[in-house]
N, C-alpha and C positions, 0 to 999 in steps of 0.2 A: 824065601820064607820057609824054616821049619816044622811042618803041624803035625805033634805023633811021630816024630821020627822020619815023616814022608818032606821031602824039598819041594816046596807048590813055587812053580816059577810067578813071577810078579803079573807076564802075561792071561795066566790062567786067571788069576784073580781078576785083572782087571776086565776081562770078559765077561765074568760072573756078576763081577758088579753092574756092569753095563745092561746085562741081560735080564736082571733084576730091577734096574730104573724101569727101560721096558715096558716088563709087565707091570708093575707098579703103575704109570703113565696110563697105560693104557685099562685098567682098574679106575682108574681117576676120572677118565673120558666116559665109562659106560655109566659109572656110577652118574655122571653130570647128564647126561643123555636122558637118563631115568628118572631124575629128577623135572627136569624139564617137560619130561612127557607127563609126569603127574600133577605139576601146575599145570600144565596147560587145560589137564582134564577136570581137575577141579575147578579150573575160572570159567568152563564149559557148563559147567552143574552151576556155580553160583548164577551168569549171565540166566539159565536157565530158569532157575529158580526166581531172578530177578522179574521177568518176563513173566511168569504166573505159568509157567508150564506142567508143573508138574500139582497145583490146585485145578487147572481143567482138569487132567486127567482123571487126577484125583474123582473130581466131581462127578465125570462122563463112569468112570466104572461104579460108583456108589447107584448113579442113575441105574445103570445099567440093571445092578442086581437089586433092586428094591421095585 
């Protein structure tokens, strides 16, 4: 292959490309990773919130300062 006048063996390329899926892949993985971690943290808050946890508190600090 030709680019600019310079001869890029098909080899090189093909490594490039490779090395580019790669990191791409593994972009793909942390992204899903992260995702995962922020549903799980949010159905932690909703269960919580389900449970009345956060109106105790609520109540216990309102107590508290009045």
């Amino acid at each position: 292959m030709d680019l600019f006048g310079i001869v890029i063996p098909f080899w090189a390329i093909l490594i490039v490309i490779i090395l580019i899926i790669v990191v791409i892949w593994k972009l793909i993985k942390f992204a899903i990773k992260v995702l995962i971690v922020i549903i799980v943290f949010l159905a932690i808050l909703i269960g919580l919130d389900f449970l009345g946890v956060f109106s105790w508190i609520n109540e216990n600090i309102i107590s508290l300062l009045m």
